[in-house]
GUBAKOL-639011 format. One line per field, with one value per residue: residue number from 0; residue in three letters; x negated, y, z of N, C-alpha, C in turn. Coordinates in steps of 0.02 Angstrom, whole numbers, plus 50000, padded with zeros to 5 digits. Atoms other than C-alpha are relative to their C-alpha. Layout:
nr = NUM  ...
rest = ALA  ...
nc1 = X  ...
nc2 = Y  ...
nc3 = Z  ...
cac1 = X  ...
cac2 = Y  ...
cac3 = Z  ...
cc1 = X  ...
cc2 = Y  ...
cc3 = Z  ...
***
This chain:
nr = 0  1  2  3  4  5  6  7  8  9  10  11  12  13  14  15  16  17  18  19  20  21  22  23  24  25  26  27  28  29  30  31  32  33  34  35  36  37  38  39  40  41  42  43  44  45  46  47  48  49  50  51  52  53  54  55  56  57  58  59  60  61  62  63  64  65  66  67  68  69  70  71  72  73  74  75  76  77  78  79  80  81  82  83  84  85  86  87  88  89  90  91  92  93  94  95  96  97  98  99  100  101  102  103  104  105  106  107  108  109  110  111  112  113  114  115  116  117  118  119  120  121  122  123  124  125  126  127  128  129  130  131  132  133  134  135  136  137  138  139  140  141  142  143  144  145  146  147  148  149  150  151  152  153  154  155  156  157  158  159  160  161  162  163  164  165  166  167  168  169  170  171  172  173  174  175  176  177  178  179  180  181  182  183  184  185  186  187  188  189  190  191  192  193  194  195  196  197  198  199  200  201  202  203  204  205  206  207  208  209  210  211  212  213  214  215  216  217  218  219  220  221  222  223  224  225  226  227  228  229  230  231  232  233  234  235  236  237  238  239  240  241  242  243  244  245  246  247  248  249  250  251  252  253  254  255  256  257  258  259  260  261  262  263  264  265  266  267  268  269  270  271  272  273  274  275  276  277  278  279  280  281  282  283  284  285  286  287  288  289  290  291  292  293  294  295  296  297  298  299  300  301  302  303  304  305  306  307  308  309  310  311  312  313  314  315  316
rest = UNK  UNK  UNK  UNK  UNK  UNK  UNK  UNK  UNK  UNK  UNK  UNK  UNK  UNK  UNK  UNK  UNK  UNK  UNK  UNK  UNK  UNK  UNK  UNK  UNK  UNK  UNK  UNK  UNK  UNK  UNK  UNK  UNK  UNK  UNK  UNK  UNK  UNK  UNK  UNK  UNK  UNK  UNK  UNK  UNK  UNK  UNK  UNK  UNK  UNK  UNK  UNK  UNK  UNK  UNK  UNK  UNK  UNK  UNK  UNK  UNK  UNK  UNK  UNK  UNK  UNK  UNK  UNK  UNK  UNK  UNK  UNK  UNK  UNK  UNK  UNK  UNK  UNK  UNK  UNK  UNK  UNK  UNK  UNK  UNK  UNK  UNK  UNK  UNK  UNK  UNK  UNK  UNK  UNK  UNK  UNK  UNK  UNK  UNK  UNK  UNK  UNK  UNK  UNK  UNK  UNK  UNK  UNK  UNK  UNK  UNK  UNK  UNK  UNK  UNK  UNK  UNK  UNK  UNK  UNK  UNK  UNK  UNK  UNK  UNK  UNK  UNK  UNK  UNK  UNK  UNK  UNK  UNK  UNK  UNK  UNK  UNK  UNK  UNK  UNK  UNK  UNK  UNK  UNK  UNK  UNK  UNK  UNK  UNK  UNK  UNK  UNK  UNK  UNK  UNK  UNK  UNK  UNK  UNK  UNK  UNK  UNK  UNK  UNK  UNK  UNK  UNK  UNK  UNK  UNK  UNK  UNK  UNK  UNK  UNK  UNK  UNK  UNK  UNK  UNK  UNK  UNK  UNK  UNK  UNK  UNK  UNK  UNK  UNK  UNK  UNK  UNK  UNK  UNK  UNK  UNK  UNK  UNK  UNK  UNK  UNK  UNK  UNK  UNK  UNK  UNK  UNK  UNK  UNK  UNK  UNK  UNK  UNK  UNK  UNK  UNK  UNK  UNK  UNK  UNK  UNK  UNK  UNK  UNK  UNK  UNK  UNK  UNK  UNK  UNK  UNK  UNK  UNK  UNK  UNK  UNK  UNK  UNK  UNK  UNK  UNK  UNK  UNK  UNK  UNK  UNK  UNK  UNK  UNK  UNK  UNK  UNK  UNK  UNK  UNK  UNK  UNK  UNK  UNK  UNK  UNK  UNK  UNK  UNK  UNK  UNK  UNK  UNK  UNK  UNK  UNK  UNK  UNK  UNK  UNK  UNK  UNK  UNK  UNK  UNK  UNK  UNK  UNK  UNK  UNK  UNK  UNK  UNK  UNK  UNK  UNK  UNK  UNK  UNK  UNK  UNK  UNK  UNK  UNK  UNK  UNK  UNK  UNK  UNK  UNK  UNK  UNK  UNK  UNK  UNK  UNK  UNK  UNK  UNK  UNK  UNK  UNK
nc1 = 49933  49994  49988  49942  49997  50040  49964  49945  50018  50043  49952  49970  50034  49989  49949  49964  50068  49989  49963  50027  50055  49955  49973  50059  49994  49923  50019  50056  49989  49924  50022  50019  49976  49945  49920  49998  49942  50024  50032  49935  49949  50019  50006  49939  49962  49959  50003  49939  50045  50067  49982  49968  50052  50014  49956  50015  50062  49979  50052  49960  49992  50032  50063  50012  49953  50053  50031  49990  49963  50056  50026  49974  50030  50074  50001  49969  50044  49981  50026  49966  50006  50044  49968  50045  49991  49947  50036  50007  50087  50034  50022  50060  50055  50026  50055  50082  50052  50053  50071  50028  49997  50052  50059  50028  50033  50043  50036  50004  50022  50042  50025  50032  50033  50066  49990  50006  50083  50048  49995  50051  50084  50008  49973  50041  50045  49955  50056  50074  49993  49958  49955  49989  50035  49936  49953  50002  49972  49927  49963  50006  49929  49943  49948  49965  49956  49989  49994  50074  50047  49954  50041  50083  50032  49985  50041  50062  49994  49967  50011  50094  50062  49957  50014  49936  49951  49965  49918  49994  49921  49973  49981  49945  49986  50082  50020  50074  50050  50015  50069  50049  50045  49980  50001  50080  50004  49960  50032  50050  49990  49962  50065  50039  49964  50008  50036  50024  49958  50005  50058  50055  49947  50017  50059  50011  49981  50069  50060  49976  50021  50081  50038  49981  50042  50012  50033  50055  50047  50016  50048  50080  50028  50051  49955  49972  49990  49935  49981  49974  49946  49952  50003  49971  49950  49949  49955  49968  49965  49964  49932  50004  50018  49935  49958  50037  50001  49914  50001  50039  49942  49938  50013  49994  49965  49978  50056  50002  49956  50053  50063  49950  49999  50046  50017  49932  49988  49928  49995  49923  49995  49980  49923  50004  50026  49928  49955  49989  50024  49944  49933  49979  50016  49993  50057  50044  49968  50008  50084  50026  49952  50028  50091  49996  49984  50054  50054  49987  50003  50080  50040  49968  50032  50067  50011  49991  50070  50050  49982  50004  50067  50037  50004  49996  49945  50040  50037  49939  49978
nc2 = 49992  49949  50018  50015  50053  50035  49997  50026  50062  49975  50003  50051  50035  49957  50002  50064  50013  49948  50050  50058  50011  49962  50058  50058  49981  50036  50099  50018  50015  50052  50070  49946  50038  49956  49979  49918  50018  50001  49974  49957  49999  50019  50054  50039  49980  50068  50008  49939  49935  50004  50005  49920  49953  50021  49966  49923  49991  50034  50071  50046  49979  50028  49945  49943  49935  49939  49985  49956  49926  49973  49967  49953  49954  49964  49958  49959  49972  50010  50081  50024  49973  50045  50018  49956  49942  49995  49943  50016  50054  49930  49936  50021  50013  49921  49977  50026  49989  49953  50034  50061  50022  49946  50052  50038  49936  49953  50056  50017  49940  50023  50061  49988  49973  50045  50075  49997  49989  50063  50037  49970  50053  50062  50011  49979  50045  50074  50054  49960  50045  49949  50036  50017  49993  49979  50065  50027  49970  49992  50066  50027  49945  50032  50036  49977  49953  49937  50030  50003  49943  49967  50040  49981  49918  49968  49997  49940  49965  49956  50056  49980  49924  49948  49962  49958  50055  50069  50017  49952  49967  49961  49965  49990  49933  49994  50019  50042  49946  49936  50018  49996  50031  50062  50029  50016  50045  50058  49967  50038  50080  50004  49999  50041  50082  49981  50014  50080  50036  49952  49989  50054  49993  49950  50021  50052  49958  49969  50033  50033  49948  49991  50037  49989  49977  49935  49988  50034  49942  49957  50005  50009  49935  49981  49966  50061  49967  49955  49985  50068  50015  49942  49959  50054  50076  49971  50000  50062  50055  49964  50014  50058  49969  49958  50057  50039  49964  49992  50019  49999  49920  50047  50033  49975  49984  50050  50022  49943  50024  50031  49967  49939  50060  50000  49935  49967  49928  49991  50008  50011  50068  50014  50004  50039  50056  49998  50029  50067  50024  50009  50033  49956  50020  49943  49980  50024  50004  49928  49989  50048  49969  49929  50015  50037  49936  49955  50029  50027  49957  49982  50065  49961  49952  50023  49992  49953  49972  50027  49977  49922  49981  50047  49950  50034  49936  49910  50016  50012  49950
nc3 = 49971  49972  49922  49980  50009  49966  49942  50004  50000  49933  49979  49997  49975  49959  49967  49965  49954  49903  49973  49967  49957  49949  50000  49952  49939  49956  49975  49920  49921  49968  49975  49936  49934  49956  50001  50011  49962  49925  50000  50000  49987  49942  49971  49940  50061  49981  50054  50019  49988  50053  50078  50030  50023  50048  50036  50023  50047  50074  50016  50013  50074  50018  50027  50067  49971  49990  50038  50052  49980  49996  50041  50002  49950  49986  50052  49970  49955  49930  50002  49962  49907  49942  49949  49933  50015  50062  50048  50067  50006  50053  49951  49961  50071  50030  49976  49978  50046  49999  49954  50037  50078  49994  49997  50087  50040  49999  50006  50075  49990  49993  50043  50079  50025  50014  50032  50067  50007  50007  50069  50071  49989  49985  50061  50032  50029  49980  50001  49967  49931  49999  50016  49952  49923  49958  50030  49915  49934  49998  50004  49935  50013  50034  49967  49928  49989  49977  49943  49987  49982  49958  49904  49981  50017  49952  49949  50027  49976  49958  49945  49996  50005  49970  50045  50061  49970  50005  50040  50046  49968  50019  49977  50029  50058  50034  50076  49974  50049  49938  49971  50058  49969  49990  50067  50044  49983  50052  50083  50001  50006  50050  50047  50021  50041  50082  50022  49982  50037  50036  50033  50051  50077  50045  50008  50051  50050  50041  50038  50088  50061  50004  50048  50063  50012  49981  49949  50007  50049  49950  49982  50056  50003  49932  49953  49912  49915  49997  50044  50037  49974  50020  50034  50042  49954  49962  50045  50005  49946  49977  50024  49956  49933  49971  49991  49928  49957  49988  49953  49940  49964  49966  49946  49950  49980  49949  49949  49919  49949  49962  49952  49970  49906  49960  49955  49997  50046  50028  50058  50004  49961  49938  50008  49994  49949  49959  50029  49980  49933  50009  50054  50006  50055  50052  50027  50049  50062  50010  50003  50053  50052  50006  50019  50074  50047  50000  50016  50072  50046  50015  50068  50049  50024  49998  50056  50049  50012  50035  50072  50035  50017  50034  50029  50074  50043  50003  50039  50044  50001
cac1 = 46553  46613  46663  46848  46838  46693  46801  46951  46852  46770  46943  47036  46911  46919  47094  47141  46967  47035  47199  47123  47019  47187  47266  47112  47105  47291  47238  47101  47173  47330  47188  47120  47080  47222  47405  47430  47602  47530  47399  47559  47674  47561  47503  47681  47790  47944  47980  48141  48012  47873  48014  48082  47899  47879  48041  47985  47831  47905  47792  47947  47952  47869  47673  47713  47857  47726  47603  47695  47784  47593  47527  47653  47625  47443  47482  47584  47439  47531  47427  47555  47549  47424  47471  47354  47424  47562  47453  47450  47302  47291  47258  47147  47038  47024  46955  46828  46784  46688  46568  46536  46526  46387  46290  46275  46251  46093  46040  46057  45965  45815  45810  45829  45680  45541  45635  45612  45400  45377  45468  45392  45209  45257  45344  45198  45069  45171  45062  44916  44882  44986  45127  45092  45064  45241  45349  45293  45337  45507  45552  45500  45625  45759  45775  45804  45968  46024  46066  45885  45797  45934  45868  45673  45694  45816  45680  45525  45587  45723  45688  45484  45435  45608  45616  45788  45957  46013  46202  46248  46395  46486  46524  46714  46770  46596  46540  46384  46292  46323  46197  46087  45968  46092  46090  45920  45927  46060  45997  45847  45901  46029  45882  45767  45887  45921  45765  45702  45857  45821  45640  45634  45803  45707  45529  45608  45676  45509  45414  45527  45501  45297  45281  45378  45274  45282  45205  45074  45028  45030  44912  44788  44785  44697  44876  44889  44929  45057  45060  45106  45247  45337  45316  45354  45425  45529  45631  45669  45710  45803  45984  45962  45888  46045  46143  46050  46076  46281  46270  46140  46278  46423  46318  46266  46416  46464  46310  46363  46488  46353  46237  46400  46413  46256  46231  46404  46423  46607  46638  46753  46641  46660  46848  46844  46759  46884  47020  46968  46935  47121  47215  47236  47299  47362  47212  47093  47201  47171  46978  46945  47046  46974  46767  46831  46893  46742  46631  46715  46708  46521  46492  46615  46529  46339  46389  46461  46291  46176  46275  46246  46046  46002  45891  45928  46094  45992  45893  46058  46131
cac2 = 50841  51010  51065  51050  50866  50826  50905  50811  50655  50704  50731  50577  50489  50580  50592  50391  50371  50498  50375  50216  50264  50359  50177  50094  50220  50179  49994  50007  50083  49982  49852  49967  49868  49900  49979  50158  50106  50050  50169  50302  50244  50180  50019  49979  50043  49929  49860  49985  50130  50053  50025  50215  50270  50145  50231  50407  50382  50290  50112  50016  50062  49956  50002  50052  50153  50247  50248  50322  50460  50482  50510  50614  50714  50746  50799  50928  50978  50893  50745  50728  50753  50683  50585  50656  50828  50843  50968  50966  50835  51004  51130  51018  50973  51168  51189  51082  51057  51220  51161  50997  51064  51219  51081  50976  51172  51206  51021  51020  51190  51104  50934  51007  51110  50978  50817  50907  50948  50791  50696  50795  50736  50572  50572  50654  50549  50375  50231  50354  50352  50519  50413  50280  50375  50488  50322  50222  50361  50402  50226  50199  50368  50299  50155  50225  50235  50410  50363  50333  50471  50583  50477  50510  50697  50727  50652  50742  50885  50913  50788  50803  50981  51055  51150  51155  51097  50912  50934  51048  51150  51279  51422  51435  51556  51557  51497  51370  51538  51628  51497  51472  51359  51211  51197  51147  50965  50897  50995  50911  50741  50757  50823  50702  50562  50680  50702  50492  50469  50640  50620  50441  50480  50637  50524  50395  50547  50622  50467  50427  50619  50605  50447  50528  50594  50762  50757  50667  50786  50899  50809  50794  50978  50978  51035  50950  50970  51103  51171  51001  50965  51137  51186  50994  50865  50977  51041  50861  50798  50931  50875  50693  50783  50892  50721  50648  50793  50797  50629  50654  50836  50689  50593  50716  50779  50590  50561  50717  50592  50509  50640  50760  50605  50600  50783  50821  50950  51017  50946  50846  50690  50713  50740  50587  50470  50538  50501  50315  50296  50347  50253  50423  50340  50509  50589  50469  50456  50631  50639  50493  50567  50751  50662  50547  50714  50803  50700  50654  50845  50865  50709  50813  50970  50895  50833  50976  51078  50946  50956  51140  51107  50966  51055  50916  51035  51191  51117  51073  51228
cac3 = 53630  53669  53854  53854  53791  53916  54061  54016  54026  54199  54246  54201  54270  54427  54471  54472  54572  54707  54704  54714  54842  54954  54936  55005  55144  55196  55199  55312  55435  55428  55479  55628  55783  55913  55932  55892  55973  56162  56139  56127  56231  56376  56449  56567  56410  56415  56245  56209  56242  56124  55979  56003  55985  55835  55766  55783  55693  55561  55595  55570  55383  55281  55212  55035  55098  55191  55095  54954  55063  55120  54974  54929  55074  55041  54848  54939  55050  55200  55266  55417  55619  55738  55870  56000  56005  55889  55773  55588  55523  55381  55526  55634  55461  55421  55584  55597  55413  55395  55545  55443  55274  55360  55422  55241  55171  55267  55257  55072  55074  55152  55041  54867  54870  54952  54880  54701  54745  54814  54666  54543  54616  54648  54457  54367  54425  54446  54499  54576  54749  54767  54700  54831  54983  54967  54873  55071  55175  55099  55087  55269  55288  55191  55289  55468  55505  55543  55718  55753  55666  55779  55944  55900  55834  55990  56106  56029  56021  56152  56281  56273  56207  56279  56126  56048  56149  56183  56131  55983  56101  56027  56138  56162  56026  55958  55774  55767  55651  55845  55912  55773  55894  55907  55709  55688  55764  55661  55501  55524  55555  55400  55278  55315  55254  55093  55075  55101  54962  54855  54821  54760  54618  54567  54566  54463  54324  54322  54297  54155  54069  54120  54004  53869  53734  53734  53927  53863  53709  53856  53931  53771  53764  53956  54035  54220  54415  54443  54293  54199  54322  54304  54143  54051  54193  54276  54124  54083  54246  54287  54215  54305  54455  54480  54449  54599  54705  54687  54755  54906  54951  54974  55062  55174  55199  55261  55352  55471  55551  55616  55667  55721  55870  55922  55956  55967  55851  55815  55667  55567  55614  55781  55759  55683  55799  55919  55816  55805  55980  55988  55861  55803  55615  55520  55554  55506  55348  55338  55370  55254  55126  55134  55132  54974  54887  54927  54887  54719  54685  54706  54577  54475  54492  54490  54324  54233  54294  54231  54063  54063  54103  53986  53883  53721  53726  53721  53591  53480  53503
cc1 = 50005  50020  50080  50007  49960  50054  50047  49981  49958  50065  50048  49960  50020  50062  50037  49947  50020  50072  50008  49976  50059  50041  49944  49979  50065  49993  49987  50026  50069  49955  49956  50009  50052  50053  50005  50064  49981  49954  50033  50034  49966  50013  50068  50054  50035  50011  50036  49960  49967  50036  50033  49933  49983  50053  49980  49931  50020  49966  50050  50029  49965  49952  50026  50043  49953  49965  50014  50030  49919  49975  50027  49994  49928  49991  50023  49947  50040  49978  50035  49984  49950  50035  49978  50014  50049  49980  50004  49937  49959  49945  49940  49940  49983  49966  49940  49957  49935  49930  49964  49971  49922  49952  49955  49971  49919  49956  49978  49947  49913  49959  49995  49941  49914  50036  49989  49910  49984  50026  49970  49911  50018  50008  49935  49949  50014  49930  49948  50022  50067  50081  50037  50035  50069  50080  49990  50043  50081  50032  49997  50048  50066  50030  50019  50072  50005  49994  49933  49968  50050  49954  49941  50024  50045  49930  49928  50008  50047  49998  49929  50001  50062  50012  50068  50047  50023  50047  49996  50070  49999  50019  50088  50009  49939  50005  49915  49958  50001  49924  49949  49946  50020  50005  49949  49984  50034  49992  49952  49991  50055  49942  49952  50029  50013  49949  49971  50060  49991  49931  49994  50078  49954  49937  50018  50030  49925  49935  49992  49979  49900  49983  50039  49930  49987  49955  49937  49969  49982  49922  49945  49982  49965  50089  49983  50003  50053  50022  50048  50063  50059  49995  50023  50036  50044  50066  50036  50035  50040  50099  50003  49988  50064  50059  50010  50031  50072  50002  49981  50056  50054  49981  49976  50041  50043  49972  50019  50044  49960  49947  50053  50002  49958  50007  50055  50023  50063  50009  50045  49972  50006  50065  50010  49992  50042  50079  50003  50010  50092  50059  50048  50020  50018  49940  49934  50014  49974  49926  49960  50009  49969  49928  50007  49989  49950  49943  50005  49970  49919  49969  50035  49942  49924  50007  50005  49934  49941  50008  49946  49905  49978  49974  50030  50066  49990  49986  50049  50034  49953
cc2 = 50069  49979  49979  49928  49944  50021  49939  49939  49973  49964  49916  49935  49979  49976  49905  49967  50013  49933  49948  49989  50047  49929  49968  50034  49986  49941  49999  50031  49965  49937  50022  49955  50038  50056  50064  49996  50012  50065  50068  50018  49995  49922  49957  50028  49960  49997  50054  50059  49985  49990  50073  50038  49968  50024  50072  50014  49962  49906  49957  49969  49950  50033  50009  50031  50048  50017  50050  50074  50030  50036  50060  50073  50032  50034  50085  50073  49985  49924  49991  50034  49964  49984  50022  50065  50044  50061  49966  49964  50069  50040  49965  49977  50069  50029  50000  49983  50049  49986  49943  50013  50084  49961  49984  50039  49995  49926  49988  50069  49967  49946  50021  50031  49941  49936  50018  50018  49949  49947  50020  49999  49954  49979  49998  49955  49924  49946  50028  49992  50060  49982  49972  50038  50039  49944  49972  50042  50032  49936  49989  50053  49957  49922  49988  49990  50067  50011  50017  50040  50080  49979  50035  50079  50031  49987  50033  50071  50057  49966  50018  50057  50039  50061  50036  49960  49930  49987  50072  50043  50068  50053  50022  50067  50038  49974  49968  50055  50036  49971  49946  49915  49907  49970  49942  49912  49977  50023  49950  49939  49989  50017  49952  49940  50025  50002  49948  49989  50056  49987  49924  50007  50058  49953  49984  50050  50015  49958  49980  50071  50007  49932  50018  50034  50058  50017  49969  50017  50047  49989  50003  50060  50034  50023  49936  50027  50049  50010  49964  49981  50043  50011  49946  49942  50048  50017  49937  49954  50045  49979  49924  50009  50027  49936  49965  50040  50022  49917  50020  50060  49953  49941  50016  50036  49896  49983  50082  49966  49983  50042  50068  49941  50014  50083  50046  50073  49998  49993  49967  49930  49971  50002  49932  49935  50007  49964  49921  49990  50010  49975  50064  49999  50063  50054  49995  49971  50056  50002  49972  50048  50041  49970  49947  50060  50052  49982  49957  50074  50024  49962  50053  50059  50015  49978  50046  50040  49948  49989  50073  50001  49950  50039  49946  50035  50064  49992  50000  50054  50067
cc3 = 50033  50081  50014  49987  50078  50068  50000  50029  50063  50032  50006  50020  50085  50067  50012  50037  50070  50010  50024  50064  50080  50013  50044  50067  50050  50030  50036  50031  50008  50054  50074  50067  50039  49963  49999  50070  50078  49994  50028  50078  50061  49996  50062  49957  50005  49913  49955  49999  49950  49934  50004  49975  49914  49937  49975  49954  49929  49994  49974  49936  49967  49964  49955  50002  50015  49984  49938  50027  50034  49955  49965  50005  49984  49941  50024  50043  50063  50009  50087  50075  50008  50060  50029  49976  49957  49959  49940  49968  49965  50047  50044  49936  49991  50058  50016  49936  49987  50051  49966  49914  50008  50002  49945  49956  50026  50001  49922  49973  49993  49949  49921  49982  50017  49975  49909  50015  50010  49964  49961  50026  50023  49917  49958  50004  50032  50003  50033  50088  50039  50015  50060  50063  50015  49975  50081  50032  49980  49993  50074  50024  49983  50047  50070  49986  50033  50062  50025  49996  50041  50062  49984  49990  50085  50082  49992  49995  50062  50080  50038  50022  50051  49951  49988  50073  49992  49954  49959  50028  49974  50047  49985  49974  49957  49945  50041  49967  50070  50028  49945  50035  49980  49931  49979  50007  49941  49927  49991  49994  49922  49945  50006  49956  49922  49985  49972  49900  49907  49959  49958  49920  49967  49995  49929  49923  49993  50003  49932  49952  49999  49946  49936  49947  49960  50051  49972  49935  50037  50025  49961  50006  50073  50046  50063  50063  50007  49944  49941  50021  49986  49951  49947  50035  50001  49937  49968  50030  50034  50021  50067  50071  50041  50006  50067  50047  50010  50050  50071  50018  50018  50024  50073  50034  50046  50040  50059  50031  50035  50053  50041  50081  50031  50030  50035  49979  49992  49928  49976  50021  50067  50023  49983  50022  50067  49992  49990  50070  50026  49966  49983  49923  49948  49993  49995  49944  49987  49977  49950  49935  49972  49976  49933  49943  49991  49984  49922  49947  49981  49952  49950  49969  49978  49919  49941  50022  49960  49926  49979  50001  49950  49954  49916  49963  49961  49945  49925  49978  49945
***
């Protein structure tokens, strides 16, 4: 299949994925504990007060009214106001995305290069004790929550040694690249979980190209140990590898809600967790919205590269 066919088919995939999934964000928060309304208007709000605020926001409408003038809206590039603040959901997302999407950069940075060495020796010699010994310890990884390895790495090293800062604070009118220091915590806690999730998808690719048998004419001719991994796994598990690794980028871009709390990094998950805590519903319509779309485009773009490395194309060609 050429590329314009395979795009197309990316695509129409794609685009009623991103819709489904802007419908099922509307839902949930229609189902959002508590009253945007009281929340609004105040706790001694007389009823006439709480239906002019339910007017000016439109609640009175019925959902697929709003929903559809939502969605609308967000084809547009307008995903509405915020209640807290009467700012644009757009403009408060553009400021804090970039902080959330540096994070997932320098986290994803970290995990593709040891989650592809220590898959490719866990892959190569599957079943050995090698195998074992890093298959345990990323499974025992993998099933922390985030949360947790956040708690231990903030108390080991910022609690204990006194090493790095507690909270990840931004200097007003500063960039998190001004203080370099406060990165390293929540990098750290975000890579290990890509890593824990990175190394066992690339294992299970390069256990499947080490029992092919090619690797294993390899091996008759004495090839093995580094050389064996790079020079016949790796080119095979490459394509599937890069597959893997578009997920794990839109999962660590969702896993920074989690670790943007704890340390309180400016981000969009800490925008977020604000935004619930306020029955703030347009822009956690918004936030959802934006980490669906971004995390659809990295499956997107994870597959058209692993097209372009498979070598069985190369080979065809």
């Amino acid at each position: 299949m050429s590329w314009g066919p395979f795009l197309l088919r990316r695509l129409a995939v794609a685009v009623p994925t991103l819709g489904a999934l802007s419908a099922l964000v509307f839902g949930a928060t229609e189902l959002l504990p508590g009253d945007a309304v009281s929340a609004i208007a105040g706790p001694s709000a007389t009823e006439a007060e709480r239906d002019a605020v339910r007017d000016r926001l439109g609640l009175d409408r019925d959902p697929v009214t709003r929903y559809l003038e939502w969605a609308g809206g967000a084809l547009r590039g307008d995903l509405g106001t915020a209640y807290t603040g009467g700012r644009a959901v757009t403009e408060l997302i553009g400021s804090r995305l970039p902080n959330s999407l540096l994070l997932a950069g320098l986290a994803l940075l970290v995990t593709v290069p040891v989650s592809v060495t220590l898959g490719l020796l866990a892959g190569a010699r599957a079943g050995r004790r090698s195998d074992r010994v890093v298959s345990t310890g990323v499974l025992l990884v993998a099933g922390l929550p985030e949360f947790v390895l956040a708690t231990v790495l903030l108390w080991l090293m910022a609690a204990e040694a006194d090493l790095l800062p507690q909270v990840s604070l931004v200097p007003l009118g500063g960039t998190p690249l001004g203080t370099p220091e406060i990165l390293v915590l929540p990098v750290l806690t975000l890579a290990a979980s890509g890593i824990a999730v990175g190394t066992r998808l690339v294992r299970s690719a390069g256990a499947e190209v080490a029992a092919s048998p090619w690797v294993e004419a390899a091996r008759l001719r004495g090839i093995a140990g580094t050389r064996l991994a790079v020079r016949h796994v790796l080119p095979g598990a490459l394509a599937p590898a890069t597959q893997a690794f578009g997920l794990v980028s839109g999962a660590l871009v969702g896993g920074a809600i989690v670790v943007e709390t704890v340390f309180g990094y400016p981000g969009i998950g800490l925008e977020l967790q604000q935004a619930v805590a306020h029955r703030d519903v347009p822009l956690v319509q918004g936030i959802a919205l934006v980490l669906c779309a971004i995390t659809l485009a990295t499956v997107l773009l994870a597959d058209i590269a692993a097209r372009a490395l498979d070598p069985r194309r190369g080979s065809a060609r």
